[in-house]
MARROTOR-835504 format. One record per atom (N, C-alpha, C): residue in one letter; x, y, z; residue number from 0; chain; atom name. Coordinates in pm, whole numbers, plus 50000, padded with zeros to 5 digits. Example, Ala and Ser with C-alpha at 12.3 -4.5 7.8 and 13.67 -1.06 7.14 Angstrom:
type->A	px->51319	py->49431	pz->50780	seq->0	mol->A	atom->N
type->A	px->51230	py->49550	pz->50780	seq->0	mol->A	atom->CA
type->A	px->51320	py->49670	pz->50780	seq->0	mol->A	atom->C
type->S	px->51285	py->49775	pz->50708	seq->1	mol->A	atom->N
type->S	px->51367	py->49894	pz->50714	seq->1	mol->A	atom->CA
type->S	px->51290	py->50003	pz->50787	seq->1	mol->A	atom->C
***
This chain:
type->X	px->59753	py->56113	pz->37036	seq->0	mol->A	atom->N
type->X	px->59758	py->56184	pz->37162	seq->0	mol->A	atom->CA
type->X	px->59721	py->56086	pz->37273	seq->0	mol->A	atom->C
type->X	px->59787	py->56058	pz->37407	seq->1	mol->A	atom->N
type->X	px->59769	py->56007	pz->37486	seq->1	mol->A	atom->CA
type->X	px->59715	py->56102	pz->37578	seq->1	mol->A	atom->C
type->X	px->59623	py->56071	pz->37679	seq->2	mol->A	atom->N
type->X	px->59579	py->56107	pz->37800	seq->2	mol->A	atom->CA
type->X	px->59529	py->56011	pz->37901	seq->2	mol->A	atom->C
type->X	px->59604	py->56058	pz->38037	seq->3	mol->A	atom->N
type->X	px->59515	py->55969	pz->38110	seq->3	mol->A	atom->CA
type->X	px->59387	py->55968	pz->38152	seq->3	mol->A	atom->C
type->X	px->59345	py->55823	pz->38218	seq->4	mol->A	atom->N
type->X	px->59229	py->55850	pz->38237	seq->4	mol->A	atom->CA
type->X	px->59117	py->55950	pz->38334	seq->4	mol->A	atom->C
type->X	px->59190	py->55964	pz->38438	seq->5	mol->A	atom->N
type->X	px->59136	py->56104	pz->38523	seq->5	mol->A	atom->CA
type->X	px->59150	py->56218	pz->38426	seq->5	mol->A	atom->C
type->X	px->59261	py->56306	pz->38375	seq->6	mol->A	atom->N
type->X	px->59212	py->56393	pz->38252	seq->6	mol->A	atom->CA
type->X	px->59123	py->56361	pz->38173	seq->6	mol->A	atom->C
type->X	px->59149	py->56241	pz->38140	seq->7	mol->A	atom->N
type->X	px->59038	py->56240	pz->38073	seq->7	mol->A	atom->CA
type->X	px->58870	py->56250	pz->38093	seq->7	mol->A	atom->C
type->X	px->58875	py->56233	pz->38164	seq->8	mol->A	atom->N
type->X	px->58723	py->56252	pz->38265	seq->8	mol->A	atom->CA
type->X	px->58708	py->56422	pz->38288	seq->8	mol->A	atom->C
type->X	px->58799	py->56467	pz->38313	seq->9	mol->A	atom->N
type->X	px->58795	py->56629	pz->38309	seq->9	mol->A	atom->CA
type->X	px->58779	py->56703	pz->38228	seq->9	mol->A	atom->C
type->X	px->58858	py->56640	pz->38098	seq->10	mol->A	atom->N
type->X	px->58860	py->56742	pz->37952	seq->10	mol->A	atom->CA
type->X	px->58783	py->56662	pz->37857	seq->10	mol->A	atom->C
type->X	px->58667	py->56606	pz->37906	seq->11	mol->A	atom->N
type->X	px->58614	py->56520	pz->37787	seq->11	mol->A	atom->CA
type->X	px->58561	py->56603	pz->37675	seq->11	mol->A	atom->C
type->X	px->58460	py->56728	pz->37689	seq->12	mol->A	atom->N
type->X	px->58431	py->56781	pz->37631	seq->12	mol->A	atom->CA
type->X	px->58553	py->56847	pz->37513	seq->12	mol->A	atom->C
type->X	px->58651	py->56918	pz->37604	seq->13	mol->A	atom->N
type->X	px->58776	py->56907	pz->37497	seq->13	mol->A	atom->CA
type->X	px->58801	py->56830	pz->37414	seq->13	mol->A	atom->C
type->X	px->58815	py->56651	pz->37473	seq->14	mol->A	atom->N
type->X	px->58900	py->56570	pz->37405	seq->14	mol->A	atom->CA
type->X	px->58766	py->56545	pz->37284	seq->14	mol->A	atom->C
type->X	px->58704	py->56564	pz->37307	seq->15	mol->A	atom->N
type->X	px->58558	py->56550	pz->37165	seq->15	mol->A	atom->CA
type->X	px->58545	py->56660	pz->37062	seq->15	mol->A	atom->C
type->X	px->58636	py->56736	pz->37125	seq->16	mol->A	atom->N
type->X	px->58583	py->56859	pz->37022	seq->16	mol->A	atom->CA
type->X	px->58739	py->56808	pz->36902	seq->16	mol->A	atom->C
type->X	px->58827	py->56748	pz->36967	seq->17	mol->A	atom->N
type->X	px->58976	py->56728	pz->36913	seq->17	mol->A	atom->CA
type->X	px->58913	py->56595	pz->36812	seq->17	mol->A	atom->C
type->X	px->58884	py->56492	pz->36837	seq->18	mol->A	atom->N
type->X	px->58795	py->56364	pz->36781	seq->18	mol->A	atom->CA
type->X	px->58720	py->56447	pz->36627	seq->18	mol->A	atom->C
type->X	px->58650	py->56524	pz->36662	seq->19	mol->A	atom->N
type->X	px->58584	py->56587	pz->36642	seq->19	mol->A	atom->CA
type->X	px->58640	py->56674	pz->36467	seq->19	mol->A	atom->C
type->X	px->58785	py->56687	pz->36461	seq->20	mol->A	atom->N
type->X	px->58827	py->56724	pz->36449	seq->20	mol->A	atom->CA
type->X	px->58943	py->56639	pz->36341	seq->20	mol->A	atom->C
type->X	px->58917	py->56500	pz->36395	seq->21	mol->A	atom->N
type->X	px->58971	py->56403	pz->36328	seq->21	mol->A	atom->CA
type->X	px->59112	py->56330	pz->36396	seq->21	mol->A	atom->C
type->X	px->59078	py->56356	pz->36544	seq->22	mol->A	atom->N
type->X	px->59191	py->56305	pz->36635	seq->22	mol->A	atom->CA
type->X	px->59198	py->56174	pz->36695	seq->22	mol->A	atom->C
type->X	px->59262	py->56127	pz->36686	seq->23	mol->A	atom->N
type->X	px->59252	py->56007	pz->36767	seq->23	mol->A	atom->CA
type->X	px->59291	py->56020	pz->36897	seq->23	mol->A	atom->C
type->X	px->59233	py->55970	pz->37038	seq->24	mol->A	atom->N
type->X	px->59290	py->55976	pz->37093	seq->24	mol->A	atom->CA
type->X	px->59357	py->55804	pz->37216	seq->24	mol->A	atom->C
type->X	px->59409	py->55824	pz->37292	seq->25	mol->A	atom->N
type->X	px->59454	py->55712	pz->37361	seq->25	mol->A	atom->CA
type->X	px->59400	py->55726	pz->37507	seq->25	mol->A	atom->C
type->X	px->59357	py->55653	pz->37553	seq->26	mol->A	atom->N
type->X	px->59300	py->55699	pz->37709	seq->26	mol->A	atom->CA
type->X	px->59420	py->55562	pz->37772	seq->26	mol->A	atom->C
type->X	px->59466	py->55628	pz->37866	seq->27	mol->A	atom->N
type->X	px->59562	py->55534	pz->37899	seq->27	mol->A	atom->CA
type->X	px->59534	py->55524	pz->38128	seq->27	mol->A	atom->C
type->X	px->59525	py->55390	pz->38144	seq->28	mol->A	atom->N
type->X	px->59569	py->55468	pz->38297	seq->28	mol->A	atom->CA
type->X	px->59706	py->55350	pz->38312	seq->28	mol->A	atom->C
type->X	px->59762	py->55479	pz->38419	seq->29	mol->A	atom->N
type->X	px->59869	py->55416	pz->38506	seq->29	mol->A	atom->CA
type->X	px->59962	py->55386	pz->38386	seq->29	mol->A	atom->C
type->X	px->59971	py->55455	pz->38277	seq->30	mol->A	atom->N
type->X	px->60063	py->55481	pz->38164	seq->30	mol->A	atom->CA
type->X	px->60047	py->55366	pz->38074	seq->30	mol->A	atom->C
type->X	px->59945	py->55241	pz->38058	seq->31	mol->A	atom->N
type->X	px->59871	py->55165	pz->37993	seq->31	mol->A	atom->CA
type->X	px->59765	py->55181	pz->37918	seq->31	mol->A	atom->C
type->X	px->59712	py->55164	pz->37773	seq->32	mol->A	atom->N
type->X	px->59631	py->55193	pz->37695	seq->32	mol->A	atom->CA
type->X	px->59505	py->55121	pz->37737	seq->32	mol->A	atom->C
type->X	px->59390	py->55151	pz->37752	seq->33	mol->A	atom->N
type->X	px->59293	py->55128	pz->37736	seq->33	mol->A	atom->CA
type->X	px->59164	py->55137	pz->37690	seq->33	mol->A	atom->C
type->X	px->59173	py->55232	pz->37623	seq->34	mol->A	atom->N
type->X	px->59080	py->55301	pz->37519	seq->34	mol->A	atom->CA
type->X	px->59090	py->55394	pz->37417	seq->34	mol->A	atom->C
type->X	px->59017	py->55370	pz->37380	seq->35	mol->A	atom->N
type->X	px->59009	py->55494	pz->37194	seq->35	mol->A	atom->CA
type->X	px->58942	py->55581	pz->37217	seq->35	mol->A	atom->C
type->X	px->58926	py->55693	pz->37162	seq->36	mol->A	atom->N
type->X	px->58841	py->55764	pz->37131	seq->36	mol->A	atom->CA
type->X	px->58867	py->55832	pz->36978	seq->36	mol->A	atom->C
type->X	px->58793	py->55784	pz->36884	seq->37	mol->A	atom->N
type->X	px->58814	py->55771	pz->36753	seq->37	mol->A	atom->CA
type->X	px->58670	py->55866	pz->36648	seq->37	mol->A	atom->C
type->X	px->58727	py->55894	pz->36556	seq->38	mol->A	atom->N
type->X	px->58590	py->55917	pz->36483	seq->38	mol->A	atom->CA
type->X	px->58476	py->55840	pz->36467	seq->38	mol->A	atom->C
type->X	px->58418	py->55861	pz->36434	seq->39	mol->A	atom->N
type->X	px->58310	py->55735	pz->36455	seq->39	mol->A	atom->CA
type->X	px->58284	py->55680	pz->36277	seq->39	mol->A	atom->C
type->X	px->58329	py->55780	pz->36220	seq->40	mol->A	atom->N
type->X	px->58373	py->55742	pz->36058	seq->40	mol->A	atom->CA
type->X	px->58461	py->55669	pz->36014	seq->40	mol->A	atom->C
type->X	px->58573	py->55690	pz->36157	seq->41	mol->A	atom->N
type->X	px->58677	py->55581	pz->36158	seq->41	mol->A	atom->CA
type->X	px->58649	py->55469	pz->36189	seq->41	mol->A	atom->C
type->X	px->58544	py->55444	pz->36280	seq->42	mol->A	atom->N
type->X	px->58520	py->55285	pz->36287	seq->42	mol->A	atom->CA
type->X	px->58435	py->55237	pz->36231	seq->42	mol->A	atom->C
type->X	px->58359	py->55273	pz->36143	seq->43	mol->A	atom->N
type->X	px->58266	py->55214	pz->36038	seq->43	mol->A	atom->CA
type->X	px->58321	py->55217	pz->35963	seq->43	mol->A	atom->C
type->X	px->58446	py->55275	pz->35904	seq->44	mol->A	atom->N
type->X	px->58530	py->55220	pz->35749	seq->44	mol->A	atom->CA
type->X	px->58603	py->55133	pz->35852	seq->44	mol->A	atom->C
type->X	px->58675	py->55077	pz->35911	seq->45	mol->A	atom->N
type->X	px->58734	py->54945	pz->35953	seq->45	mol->A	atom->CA
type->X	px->58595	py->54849	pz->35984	seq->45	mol->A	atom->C
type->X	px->58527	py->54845	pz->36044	seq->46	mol->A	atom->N
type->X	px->58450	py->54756	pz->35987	seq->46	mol->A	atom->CA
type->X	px->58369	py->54743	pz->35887	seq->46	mol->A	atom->C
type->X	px->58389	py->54819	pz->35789	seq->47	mol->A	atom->N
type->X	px->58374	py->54756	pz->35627	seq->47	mol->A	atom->CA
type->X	px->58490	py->54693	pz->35543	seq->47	mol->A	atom->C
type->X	px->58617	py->54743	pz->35619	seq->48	mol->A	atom->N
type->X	px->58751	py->54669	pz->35551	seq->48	mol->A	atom->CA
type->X	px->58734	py->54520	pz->35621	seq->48	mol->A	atom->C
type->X	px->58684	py->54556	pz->35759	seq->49	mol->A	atom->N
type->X	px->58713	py->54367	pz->35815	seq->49	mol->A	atom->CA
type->X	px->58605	py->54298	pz->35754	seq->49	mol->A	atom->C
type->X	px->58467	py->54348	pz->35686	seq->50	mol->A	atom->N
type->X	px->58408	py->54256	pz->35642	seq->50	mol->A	atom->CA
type->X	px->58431	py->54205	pz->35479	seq->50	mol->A	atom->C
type->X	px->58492	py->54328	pz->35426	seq->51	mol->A	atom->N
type->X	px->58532	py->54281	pz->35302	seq->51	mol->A	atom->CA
type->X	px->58674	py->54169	pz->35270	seq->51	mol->A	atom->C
type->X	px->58751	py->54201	pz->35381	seq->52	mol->A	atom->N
type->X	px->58842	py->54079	pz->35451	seq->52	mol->A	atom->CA
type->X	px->58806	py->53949	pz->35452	seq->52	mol->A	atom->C
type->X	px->58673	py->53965	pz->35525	seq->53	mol->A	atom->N
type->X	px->58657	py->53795	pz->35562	seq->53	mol->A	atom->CA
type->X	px->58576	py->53777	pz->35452	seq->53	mol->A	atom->C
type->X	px->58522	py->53796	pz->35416	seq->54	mol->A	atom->N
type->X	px->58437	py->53799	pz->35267	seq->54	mol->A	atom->CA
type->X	px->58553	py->53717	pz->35176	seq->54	mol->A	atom->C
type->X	px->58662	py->53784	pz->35128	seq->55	mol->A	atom->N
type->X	px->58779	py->53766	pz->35078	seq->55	mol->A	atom->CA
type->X	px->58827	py->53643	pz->35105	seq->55	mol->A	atom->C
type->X	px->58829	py->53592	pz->35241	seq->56	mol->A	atom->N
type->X	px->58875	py->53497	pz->35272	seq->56	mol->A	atom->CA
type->X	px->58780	py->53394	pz->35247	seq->56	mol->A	atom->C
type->X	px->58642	py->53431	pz->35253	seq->57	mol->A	atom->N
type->X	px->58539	py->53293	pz->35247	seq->57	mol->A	atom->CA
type->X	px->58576	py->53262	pz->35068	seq->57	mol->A	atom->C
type->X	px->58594	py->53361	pz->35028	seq->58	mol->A	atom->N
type->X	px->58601	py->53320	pz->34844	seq->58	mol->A	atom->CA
type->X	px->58709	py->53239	pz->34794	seq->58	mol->A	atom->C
type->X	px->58804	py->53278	pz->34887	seq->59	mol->A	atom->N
type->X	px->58940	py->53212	pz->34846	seq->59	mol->A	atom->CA
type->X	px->58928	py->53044	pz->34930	seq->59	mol->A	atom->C
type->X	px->58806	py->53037	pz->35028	seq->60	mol->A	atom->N
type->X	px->58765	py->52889	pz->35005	seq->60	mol->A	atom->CA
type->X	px->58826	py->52843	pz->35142	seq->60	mol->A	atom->C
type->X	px->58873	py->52955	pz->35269	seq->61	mol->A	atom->N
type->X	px->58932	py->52948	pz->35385	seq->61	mol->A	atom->CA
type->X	px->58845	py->52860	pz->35466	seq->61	mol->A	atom->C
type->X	px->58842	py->52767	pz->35574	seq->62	mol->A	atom->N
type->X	px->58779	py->52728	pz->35627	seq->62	mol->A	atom->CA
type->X	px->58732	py->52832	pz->35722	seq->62	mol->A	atom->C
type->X	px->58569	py->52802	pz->35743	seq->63	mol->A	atom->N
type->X	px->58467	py->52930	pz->35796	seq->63	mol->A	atom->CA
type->X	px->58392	py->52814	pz->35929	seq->63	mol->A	atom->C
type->X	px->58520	py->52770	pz->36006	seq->64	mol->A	atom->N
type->X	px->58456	py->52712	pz->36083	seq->64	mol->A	atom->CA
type->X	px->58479	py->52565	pz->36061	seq->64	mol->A	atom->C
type->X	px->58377	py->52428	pz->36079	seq->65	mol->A	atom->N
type->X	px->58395	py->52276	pz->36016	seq->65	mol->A	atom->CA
type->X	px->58394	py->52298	pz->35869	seq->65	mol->A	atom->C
type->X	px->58380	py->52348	pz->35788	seq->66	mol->A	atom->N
type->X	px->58384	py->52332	pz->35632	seq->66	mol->A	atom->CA
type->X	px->58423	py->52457	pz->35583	seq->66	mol->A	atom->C
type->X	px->58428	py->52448	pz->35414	seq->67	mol->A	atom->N
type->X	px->58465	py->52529	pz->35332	seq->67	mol->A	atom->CA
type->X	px->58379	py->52554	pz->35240	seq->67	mol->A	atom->C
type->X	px->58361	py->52680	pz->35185	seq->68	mol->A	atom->N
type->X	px->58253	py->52681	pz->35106	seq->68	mol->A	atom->CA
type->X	px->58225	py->52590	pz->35029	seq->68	mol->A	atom->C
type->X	px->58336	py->52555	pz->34941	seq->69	mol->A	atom->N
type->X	px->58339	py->52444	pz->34805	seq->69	mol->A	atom->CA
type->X	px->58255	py->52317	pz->34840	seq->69	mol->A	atom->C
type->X	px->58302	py->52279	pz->35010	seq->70	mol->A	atom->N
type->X	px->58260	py->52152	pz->35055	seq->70	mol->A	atom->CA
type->X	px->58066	py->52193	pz->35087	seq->70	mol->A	atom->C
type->X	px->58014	py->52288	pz->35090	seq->71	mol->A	atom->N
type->X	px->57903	py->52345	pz->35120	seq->71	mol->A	atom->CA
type->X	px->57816	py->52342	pz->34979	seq->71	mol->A	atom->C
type->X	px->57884	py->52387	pz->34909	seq->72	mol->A	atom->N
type->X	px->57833	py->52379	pz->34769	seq->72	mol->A	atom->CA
type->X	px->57844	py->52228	pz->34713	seq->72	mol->A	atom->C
type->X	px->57924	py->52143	pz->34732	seq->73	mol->A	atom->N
type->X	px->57900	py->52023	pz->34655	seq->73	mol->A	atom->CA
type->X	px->57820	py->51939	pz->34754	seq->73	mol->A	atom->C
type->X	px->57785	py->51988	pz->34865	seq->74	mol->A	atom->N
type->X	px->57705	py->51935	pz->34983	seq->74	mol->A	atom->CA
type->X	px->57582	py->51965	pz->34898	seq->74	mol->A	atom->C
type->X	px->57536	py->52068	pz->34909	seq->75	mol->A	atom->N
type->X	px->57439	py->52112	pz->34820	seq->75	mol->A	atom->CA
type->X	px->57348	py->52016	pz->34722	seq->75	mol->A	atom->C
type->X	px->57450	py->52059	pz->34622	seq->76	mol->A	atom->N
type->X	px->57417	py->51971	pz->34510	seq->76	mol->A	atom->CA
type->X	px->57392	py->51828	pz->34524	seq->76	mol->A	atom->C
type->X	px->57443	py->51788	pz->34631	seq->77	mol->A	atom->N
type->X	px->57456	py->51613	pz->34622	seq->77	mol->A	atom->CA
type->X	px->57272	py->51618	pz->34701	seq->77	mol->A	atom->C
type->X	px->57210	py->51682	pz->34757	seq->78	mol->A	atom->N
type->X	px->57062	py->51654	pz->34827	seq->78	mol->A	atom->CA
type->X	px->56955	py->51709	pz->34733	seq->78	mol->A	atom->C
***
């Protein structure tokens, strides 16, 4: 559901009870997106998928920045 942002300022209590409800919504102005209004269950399971993501990626040995784990671990060992 899209709404703009002046409705939206009007029907907030509405648009929460809809959230609420398991809605997503779009706050848009001037017919441009600029905000969510989401479950809040919904954004704590995406950020447990993005951390199990990068997690994923540190294992598979992705560079996490100047090094890689592997290079961290035989760093390790060599001191």
């Amino acid at each position: 559901m899209n709404v703009d942002a002046s409705d939206a300022q009007a029907q907030l209590f509405q648009l929460l009870d809809e959230v609420e409800r398991g809605a997503t919504i779009t706050i848009t102005r001037h017919g441009s997106p600029v905000a969510l209004l989401l479950p809040a269950t919904d954004v704590d399971r995406r950020r447990v998928e993005e951390t199990i993501e990068a997690l994923k990626e540190f294992r598979r040995g992705k560079r996490l920045g100047p090094v890689t784990l592997r290079e961290l671990i035989d760093d390790g060992r060599r001191t």
